[in-house]
Structures are given as structure tokens and as C-alpha cells.
N, C-alpha and C positions, 0 to 999 in steps of 0.2 A: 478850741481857741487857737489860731494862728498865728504866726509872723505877721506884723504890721507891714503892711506896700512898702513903706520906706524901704525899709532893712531889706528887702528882695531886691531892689536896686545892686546890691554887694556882688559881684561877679560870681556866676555859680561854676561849677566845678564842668568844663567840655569834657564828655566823656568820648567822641570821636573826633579828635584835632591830632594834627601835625606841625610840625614847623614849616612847612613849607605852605600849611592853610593861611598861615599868621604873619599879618602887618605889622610894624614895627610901633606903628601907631593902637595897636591892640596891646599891645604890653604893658602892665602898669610898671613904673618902673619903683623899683627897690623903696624908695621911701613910702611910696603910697602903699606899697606891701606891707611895710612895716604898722602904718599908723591902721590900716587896715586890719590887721591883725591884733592890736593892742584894742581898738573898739571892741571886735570880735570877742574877746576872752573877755573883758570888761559887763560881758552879759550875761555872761556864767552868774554873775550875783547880785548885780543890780535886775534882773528880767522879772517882770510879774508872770512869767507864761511858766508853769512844767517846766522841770528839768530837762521832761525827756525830750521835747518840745523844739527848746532850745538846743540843747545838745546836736538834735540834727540837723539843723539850720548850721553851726557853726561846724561840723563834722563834714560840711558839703564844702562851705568856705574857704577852711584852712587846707582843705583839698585840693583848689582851686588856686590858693597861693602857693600852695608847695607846686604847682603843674606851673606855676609863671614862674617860682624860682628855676625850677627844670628848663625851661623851655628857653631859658636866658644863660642859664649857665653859670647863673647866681652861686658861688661857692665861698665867699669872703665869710669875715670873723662872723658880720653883720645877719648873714645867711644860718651861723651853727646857730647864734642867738635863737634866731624866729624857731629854728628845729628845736630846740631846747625848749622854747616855752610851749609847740603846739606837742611836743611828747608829754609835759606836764598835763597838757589839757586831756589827753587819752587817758591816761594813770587817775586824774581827779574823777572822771566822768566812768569811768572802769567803777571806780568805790562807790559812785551815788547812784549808778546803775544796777551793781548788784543788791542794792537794797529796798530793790524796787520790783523784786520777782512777782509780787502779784498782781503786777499791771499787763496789760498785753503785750503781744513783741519786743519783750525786755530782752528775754533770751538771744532773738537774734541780733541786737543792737550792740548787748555786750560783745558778741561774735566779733559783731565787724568795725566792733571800737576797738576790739582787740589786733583784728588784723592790722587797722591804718596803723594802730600804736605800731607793731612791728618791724611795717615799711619804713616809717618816717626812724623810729629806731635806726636802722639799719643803714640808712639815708646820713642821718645824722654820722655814723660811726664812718662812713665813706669821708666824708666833710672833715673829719677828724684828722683821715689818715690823708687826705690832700692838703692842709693845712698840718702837715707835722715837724711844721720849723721849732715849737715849742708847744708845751703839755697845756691843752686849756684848763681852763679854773675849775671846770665840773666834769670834765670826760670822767673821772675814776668815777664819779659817782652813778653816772651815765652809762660806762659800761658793766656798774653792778648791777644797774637794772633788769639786764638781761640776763643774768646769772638768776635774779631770784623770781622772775617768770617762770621759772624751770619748776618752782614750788607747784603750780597749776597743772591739772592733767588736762584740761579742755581748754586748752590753749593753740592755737593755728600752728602745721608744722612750721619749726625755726631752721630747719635744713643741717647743715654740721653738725657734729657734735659739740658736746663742751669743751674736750679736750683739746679737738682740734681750734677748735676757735680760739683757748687759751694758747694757743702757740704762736699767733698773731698777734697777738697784742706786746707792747712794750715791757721790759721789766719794769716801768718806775709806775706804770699803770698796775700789771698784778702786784705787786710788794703792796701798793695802797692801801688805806685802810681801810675806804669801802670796799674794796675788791676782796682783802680780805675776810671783811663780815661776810659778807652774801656768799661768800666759797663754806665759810664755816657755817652759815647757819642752814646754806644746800646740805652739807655733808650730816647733819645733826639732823635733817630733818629723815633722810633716805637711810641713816643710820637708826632711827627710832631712837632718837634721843631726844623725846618731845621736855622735860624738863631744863636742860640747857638751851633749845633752840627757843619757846618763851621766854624765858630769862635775857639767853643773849638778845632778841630782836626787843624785848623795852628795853633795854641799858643802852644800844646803841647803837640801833636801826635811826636813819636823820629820817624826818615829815616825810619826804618821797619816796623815800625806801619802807618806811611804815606805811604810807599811802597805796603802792604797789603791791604788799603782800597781804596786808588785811583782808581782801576779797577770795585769798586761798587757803586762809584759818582753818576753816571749818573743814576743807579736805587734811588737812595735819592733823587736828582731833578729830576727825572720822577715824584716819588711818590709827590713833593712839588708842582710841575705843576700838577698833578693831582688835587690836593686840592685847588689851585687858581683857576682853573678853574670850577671845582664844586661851590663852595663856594663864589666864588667871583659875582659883578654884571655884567649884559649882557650891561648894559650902560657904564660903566665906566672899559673902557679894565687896564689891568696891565701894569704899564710902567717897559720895560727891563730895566730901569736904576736903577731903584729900585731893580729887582729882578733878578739881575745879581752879584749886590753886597751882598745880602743876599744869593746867590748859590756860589760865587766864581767861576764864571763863565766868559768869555768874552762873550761878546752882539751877537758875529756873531756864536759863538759854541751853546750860548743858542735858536734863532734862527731853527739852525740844529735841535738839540734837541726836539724842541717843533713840527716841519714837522714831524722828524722819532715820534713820538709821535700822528699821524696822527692829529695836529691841526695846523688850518691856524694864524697867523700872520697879526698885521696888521700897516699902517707906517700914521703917520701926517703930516703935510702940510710942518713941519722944517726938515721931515727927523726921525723923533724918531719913535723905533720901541716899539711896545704895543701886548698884549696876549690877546684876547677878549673871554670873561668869558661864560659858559654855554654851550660850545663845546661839542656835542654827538661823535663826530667822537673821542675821544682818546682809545688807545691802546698802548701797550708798542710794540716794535718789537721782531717779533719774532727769527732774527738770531741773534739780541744782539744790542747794541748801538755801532755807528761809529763814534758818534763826540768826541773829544777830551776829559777825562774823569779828567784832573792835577786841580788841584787849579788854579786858574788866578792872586790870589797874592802871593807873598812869605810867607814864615810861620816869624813869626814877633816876 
């Protein structure tokens, strides 16, 4: 099932253009960008088509209007707008993509939503710093994002480091309170302090920032089941009750998890299920995690 003709009318994304191809009469200008772009998103949840369907129909689109803001030199308040809501579009489409591993070419789709997310990221963060007569309403929030990508190991390289990147930015940006979460809950997670880094990220991770790292859960409780199972005794298996509420996890996902994770499982005489410790066989999987990756409680 396809895109309807209409909607292909929407200017697709020139992958061999210059400015010096381009009539001045080829340029849509800034408002029809705009309204352009508000359709676009607008089909994320009204479309009867697949997710995935639609995703790259609008993935070609907002590509297309990010090259006519470039190509114009579009850099106004109006301009971070549009980069804020199509960054929002990669981060929602990031979450309902990874939930979708047993479809075909998901794998590479996530890839390369993940890429544009980066650019336009990064785009954004430019726009930020050309407009830095005063602090916009969401940069802090904007640039924790990029802080808690760093939770993903198969993520495109970001180039800099963290440190160095932290040195560019504003003080009234790091002191923030989003910038603060995502440093602390980076630090918790690379520390292996998976029961504060759950905790902290429901108490007080906002929708985008929970939206953003939910798809990299299951690498955090891989890396924590790693460690119980290292670390822990070969007599005294882990009970899932315990370490289901320190993952924020349900018992039958964690489970899952710990199989794709190539380790067996093991059940008591009342029915409770236990992780028995000293396991050789662990690995992470190689085409990605399929069990459920959300919090198991609400954020509180």
C-alpha cells in the first residue's frame, strides 16, 4: 500500500542540486515551508498507511524543506521552530520504529532516522548559536538530547567528545535542569548504577527525553544483567522480583530479555522465576533487542 498521487506532489528531497541550479522562482518561500511541514507531521497520526510507510514519505519531505531552508539561508526564530518540531519527528519515529524489528528493513530505517536526527540536531544547535542574542525556550532541553544519545551504542558516530562539546556551550545552558538530568543519568548509567538511573529517568525525564531514551533500555538492562550475572553467586540465582523492579521492567519482558541475551532462566517450586549467576553463554543480539523496551511503571 502506497502514498496517494496527491501527497507525491510535496516537493521531494534534490539529492544532486546547487544553488547556482536554483531559480529564485524554485524556492518555496518560509510560509509554505512552514504550512508544509505542519501537513507533513499532521500524518504521522491521522494516515491509514504503516507507520513505516509513512515515516518515509515524510523522512524524504522534511529533508527537502530542511535543503530549501539551507539553500535560502533561512536562519530566523521561525527556522529553530521547524528544526525543533522535525527533530521531534526523528526521536517519535526512532521509538515506533524500534518496535517494529520483525518487519523488514526496520534495521536500516532506524539507521538512517537516526542519522538525519543527528544532522538536523546539530543544525539546530548551529541556529542556536547564530541566534544567541538570548537563551531559546527549549535549547536546554534540546541540547540534553544529545547528551542522552550517548546511552546507545549503535548510534552514527557524533564526532567530539562530550567534554569537549561541554565546553562550548553556555553556563546558563549546563547549570539547567535538563542538562543536568541527562549528565546525571549518562553518568549512572556508565557508572552501573542502574537502580538510580531507572528511578531518576521516571521522576524526571519530560515526554522527549523519555521518548529519546526508551529505544536504549534494553542496552542498560542488558549491560545490568550482564553484571548480575558476572558478579553474582552461582548458588544463589537472582530473583526477578527483585530485579525487575530495579529495571522497570515486567517479569515476562525480563525473561525475554535475559534468553535474547543467550542465558537460561530458572523457576522454583511456587512458580518464581530466578537468573542463575556465572553464565558463559551471554551476548547481546546481534539484529537488536525485540522485547518491549517502555518502563513498566508510570513515571510518578
Amino acid at each position: 500500500m502506497g502514498i496517494p498521487k496527491e501527497l507525491l506532489l510535496i516537493s521531494p528531497l534534490k539529492r544532486t542540486i546547487s544553488t547556482l541550479d536554483v531559480q529564485a522562482s524554485d524556492m518555496r518561500p518560509l510560509p509554505v515551508l512552514q504550512k508544509t511541514l505542519d501537513y507533513l507531521l499532521s500524518l504521522l497520526d491521522s494516515s491509514p498507511y504503516p507507520f513505516e510507510i509513512v515515516h518515509d514519505f515524510v523522512f524524504d519531505r522534511t529533508r527537502s524543506i530542511r535543503q530549501d531552508l539551507s539553500m535560502q539561508n533561512i536562519v530566523n526564530d521561525q527556522a529553530i521552530h521547524m528544526y525543533e518540531e522535525m527533530v521531534k519527528f526523528h526521536i517519535t519515529s526512532h521509538r515506533k520504529l524500534a518496535s517494529c524489528w520483525s518487519k523488514p528493513d526496520v534495521s536500516s530505517l532506524c539507521y538512517l532516522n537516526m542519522e538525519q536526527m543527528m544532522k538536523c540536531l546539530l543544525t539546530l544547535f548551529d541556529l542556536y548559536r547564530i541566534n544567541r542574542k538570548s537563551i531559546k525556550k527549549n535549547e536546554a532541553e534540546f541540547h540534553s538530547l544529545y547528551v542522552l544519545l550517548h546511552l546507545g551504542c549503535k548510534i552514527p558516530k557524533m564526532g567530539e567528545s562530550l567534554s569537549l562539546w561541554y565546553r562550548q556551550l553556555s553556563p546558563s545552558i549546563l547549570r539547567s535542569e535538563q542538562m543536568r538530568f541527562a549528565r546525571t543519568l549518562l553518568r549512572y548509567s556508565q557508572l552501573g548504577n542502574f537502580k538510580h538511573f531507572f528511578a531518576l529517568l521516571a521522576s524526571e525525564a519530560t515526554d522527549l527525553q523519555l521518548c529519546l531514551a526508551e529505544p536504549f533500555l534494553n542496552e542498560v538492562r542488558a549491560q545490568a544483567i550482564l553484571y548480575i550475572n558476572y558478579a553474582g553467586y552461582k548458588l544463589q540465582p537472582y530473583p526477578f522480583t527483585h530485579l525487575s523492579k530495579i529495571l522497570m521492567i515486567k517479569e515476562s519482558d525480563l525473561e525475554t530479555l535475559c534468553v535474547e541475551c543467550g542465558l537460561e532462566t530458572s523457576t522454583d517450586e511456587s512458580g518464581s522465576k530466578f537468573l542463575p549467576a556465572k553464565q558463559t553463554s551471554f551476548c547481546l543480539p546481534k539484529a537488536g533487542f525485540r522485547t518491549s523496551s517502555s518502563l513498566a511503571s508510570e513515571k510518578v
